[in-house]
N, C-alpha and C positions, 0 to 999 in steps of 0.2 A: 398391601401394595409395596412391591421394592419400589430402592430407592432408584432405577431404571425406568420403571411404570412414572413413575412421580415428578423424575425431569421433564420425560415426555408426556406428560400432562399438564405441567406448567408450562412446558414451552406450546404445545396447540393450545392451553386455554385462552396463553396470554396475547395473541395474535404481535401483530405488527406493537402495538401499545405497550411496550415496556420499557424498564429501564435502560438497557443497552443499547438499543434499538435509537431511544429518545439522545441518547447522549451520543451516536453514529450521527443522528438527523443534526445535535447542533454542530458537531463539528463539521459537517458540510455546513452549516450555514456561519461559520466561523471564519471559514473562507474569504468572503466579500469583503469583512469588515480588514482584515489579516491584511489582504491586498491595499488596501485605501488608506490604515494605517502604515503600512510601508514606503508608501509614495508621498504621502501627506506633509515629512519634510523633506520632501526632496527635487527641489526648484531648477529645473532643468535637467531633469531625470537624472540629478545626481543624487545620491544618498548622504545625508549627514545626522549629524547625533545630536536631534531635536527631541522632544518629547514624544513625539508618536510614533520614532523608530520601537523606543522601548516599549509601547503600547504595543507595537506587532511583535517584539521578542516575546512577551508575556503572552499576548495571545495564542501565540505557534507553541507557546509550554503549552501552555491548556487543555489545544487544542491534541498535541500528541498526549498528554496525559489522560484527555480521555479516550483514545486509544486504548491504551493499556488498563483501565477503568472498567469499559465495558465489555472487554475480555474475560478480564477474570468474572465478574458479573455474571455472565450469559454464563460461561462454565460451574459457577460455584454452583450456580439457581435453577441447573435446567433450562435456560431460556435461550436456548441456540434456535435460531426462525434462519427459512428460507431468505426472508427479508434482510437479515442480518450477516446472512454471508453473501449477499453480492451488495448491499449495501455498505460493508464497512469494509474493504478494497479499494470501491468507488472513490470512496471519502478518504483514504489514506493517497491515494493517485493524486486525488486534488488539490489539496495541501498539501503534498512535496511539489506537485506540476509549480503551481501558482507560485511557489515560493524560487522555485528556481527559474521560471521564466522570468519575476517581477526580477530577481537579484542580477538578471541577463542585462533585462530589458535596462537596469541603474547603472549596468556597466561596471557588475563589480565580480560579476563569477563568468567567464569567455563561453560563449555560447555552444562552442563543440560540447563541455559538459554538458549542459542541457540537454541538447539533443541525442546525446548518447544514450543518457539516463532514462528521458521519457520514447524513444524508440523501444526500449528495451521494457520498458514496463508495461505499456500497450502492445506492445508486440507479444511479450508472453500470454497479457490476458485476452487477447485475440488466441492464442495458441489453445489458451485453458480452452477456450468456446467451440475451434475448431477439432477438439478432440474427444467433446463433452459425451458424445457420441458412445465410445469405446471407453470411458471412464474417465477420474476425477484425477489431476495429476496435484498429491499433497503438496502442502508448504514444507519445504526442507530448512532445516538447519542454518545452510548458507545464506537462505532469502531471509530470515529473523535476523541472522548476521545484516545481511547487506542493509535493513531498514535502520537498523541502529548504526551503523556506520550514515548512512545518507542524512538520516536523525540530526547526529554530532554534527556532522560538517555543516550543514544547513543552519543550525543554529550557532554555531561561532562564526560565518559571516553573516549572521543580522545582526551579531553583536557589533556596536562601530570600536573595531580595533583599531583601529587606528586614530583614535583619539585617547582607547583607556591603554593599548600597549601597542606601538605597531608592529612589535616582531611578531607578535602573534598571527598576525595574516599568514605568515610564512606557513604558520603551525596547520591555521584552515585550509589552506590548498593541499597542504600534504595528507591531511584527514579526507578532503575533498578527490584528491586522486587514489587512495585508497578507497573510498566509496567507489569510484567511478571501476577502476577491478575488480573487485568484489561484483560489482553490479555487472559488467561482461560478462565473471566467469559462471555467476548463478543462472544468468540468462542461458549460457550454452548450455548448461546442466539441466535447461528444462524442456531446450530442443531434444535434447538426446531422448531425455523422458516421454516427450509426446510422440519420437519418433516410435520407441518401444511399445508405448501403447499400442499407437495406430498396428503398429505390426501384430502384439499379441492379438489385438481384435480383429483384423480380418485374418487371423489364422481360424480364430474361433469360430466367425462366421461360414469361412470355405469347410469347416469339419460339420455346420449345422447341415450347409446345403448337401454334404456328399452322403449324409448319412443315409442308410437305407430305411422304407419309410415301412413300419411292420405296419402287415396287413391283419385286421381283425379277422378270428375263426367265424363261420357261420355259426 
């Protein structure tokens, strides 16, 4: 058996039940707690630097660490599932959403951000869906850029800078507006993308229908 046969054998043997898979499910369920830890000192929907801020900065490591965990995982072992590619998207949308709406909703990241960020992430993967049709549009270069840029910023304001250094906010909005372009121009990059499909594929389709249809000899 190659070692081709052998991935795709681990990956149909092992269904939905495996390591990556399991560590995509807790990081969705890392979520809830992420959120509740965020707000937990923050008495009047302001944020301060209690003990269960740093409970959610810990947990948002974690959480993106396992990310990066059951990537390499699923790749090294064979175990890439169905289940695990729209499953571990889902779960990266939700903890950046959550994190950047809770840090809206404390009044400490201006809400156009936000709304720029998660139009543009739902908006592509509504795009992926509406294209799914005519093919798969990959993950490019820019978008791994843009996660790790969102990553950074995201995580230097849950740090309360402003108690261990406050220039440093300065630093996180400017990390923060660099994520936010980056995340525009990736988004454009992926219009363009689905517009190409769409086009390559109903060319393909108008050369299926035109073709002439050979008729069998008696």
């Amino acid at each position: 058996m190659t070692s081709t046969e052998a991935s795709a054998a681990g990956s149909s043997s092992s269904g939905i039940w495996n390591l990556p898979n399991i560590l995509t499910m807790l990081r969705i369920a890392l979520v809830p707690f992420f959120v509740w830890f965020l707000v937990a000192d923050a008495p009047g929907l302001r944020s301060e630097s209690g003990i269960w801020r740093w409970v959610a900065v810990v947990v948002f490591a974690v959480a993106i660490y396992t990310d990066k965990l059951d990537g390499d995982i699923a790749r090294s072992r064979g175990l890439i599932t169905d289940f695990g590619k729209i499953a571990d998207p889902i779960a990266d949308k939700l903890l950046i959403g959550s994190a950047l709406v809770m840090l809206s909703v404390l009044n400490e990241l201006p809400w156009w951000i936000t709304v720029v960020i998660l139009v543009r992430e739902w908006g592509v993967t509504a795009l992926r869906f509406f294209v799914i049709r005519y093919g798969v549009i990959p993950a490019s270069r820019g978008g791994k850029l843009k996660t790790a840029v969102q990553t950074a910023a995201i995580f230097l304001y849950l740090l309360p800078l402003g108690v261990i250094a406050p220039w440093l906010e300065g630093v996180a909005l400017a990390v923060m507006l660099v994520a936010v372009m980056i995340t525009v121009w990736t988004g454009a990059e992926y219009v363009v993308e689905a517009l190409k499909l769409r086009s390559q594929g109903q060319r393909a389709r108008q050369k299926e229908t035109q073709r002439p249809e050979v008729q069998e000899k008696p």
